[in-house]
C-alpha positions in Angstrom: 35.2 108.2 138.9 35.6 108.1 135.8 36.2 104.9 133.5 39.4 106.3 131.7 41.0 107.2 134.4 41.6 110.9 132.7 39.7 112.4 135.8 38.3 112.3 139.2 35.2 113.2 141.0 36.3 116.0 142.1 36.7 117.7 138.7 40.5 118.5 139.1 43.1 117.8 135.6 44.4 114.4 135.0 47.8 114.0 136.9 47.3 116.3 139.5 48.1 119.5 137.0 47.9 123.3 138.9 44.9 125.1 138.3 44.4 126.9 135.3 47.3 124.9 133.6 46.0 123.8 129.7 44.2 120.3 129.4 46.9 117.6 129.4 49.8 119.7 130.9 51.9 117.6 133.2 52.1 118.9 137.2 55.0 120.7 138.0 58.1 118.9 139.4 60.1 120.2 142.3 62.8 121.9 141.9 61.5 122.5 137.8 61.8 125.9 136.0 58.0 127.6 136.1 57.0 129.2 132.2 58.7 132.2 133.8 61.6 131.1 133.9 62.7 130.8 137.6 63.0 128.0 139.7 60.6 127.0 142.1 62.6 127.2 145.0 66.5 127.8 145.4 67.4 124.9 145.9 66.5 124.2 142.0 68.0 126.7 141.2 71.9 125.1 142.2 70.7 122.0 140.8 69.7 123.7 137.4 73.0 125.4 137.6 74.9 122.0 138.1 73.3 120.4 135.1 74.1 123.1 133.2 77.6 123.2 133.9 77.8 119.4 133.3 76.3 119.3 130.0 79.0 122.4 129.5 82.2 120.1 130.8 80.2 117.7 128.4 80.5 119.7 125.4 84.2 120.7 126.1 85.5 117.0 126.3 83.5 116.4 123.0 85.5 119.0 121.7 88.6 118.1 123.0 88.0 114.4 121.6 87.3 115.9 118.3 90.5 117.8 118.7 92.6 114.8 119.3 90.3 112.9 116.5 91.6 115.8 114.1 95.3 115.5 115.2 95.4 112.1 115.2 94.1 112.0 111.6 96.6 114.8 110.5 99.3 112.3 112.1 97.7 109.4 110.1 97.8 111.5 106.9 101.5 112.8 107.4 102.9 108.9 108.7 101.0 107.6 105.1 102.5 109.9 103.1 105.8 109.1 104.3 105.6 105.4 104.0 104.3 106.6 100.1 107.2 108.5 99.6 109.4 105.5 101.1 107.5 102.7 98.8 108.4 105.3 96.2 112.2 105.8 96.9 112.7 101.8 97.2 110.4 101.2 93.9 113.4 103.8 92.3 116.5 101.8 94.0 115.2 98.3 92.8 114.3 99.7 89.3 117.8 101.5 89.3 119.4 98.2 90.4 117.9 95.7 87.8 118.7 98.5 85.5 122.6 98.4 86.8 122.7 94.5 86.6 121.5 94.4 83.2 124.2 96.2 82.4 122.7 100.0 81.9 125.2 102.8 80.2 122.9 105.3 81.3 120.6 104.5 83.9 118.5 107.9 84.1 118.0 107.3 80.1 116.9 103.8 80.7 114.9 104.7 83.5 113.0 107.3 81.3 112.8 105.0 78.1 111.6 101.7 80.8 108.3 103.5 81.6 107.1 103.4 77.9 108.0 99.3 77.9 105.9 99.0 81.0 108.6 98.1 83.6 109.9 95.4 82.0 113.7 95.6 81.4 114.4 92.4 79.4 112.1 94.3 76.8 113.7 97.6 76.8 117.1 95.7 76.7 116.1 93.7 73.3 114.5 97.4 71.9 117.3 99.6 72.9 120.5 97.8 72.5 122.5 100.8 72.4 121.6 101.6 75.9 123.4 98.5 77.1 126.4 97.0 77.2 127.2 93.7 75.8 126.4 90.7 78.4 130.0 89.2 76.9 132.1 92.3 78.0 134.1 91.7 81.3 134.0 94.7 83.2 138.6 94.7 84.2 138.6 98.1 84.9 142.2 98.1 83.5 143.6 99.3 79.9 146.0 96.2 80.3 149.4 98.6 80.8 151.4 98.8 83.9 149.9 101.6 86.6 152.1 104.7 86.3 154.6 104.8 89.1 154.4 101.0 90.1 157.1 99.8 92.3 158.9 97.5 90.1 162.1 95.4 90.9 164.4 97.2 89.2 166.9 99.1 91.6 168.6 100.4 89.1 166.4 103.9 89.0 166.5 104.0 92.6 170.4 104.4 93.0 170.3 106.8 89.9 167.9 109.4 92.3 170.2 108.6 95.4 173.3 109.5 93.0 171.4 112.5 92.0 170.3 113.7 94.9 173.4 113.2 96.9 172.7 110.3 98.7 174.5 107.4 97.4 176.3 106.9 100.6 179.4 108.3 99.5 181.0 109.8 102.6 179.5 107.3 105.3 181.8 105.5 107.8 
């Protein structure tokens, strides 16, 4: 025998390979596909069919995973661009409501002109005075006259249109 082991005394290939195989080449297994391409026996040939059809359920749910990966990120995507579009609506109500409180005439104006003072509104208020209304003026509401058509105490106008119109109670028991 030999002292590497790579032989034996009968002269046969390492590893019990088939005669004629190339030196080194590993002995057949049962049930393994022959350089021809067909099985050894049939009952390889079921089992070489079932592995193939694995590895081809395989490849389908790695397909379908990459599926759901791709809409998940497309539902990702769509979810942060609403929340951007959100941030960016409520960014435009607080900058339209500090605008309001400080007493804005024209809050798309001041809105435009606030981006060139960086934000700030106290700054835009002490460049553009125009654009604001005095902090002193009270916002009434009211020119100071009587509303038109106010009921007023006087009773005197209300028997003229009865006498006018007939109704005065003239002719009542």
């Amino acid at each position: 025998m030999d002292v590497t082991g790579e032989g034996d005394v009968e002269g046969r290939e390492p590893h019990g390979a088939p005669e004629g195989a190339p030196e080194g080449a590993e002995p057949a297994a049962e049930g393994a596909v022959t350089d021809a391409g067909a099985p050894d026996d049939a009952g390889a040939e079921a089992d070489w069919v079932a592995r193939l059809e694995a590895k081809d359920a395989e490849i389908e749910e790695l397909r379908a995973r990459v599926a759901d990966a791709a809409r998940t990120a497309e539902a990702t995507e769509a979810l942060n661009a609403q929340i951007a579009e959100l941030k960016r609506q409520m960014a435009d109500e607080r900058t339209e409501f500090e605008l309001r409180a400080a007493g804005a005439r024209n809050v798309t104006a001041a809105r435009a002109l606030l981006e060139e003072r960086g934000g700030d509104v106290a700054a835009l208020r002490e460049a553009e005075p125009w654009l604001f209304s005095p902090a002193d003026a009270a916002a009434t509401g009211s020119t100071g006259l009587e509303p038109a058509g106010a009921a007023g105490g006087d009773d005197g106008d209300l028997r003229r249109w009865e006498r006018l119109a007939g109704l005065d109670g003239e002719g009542e028991e």
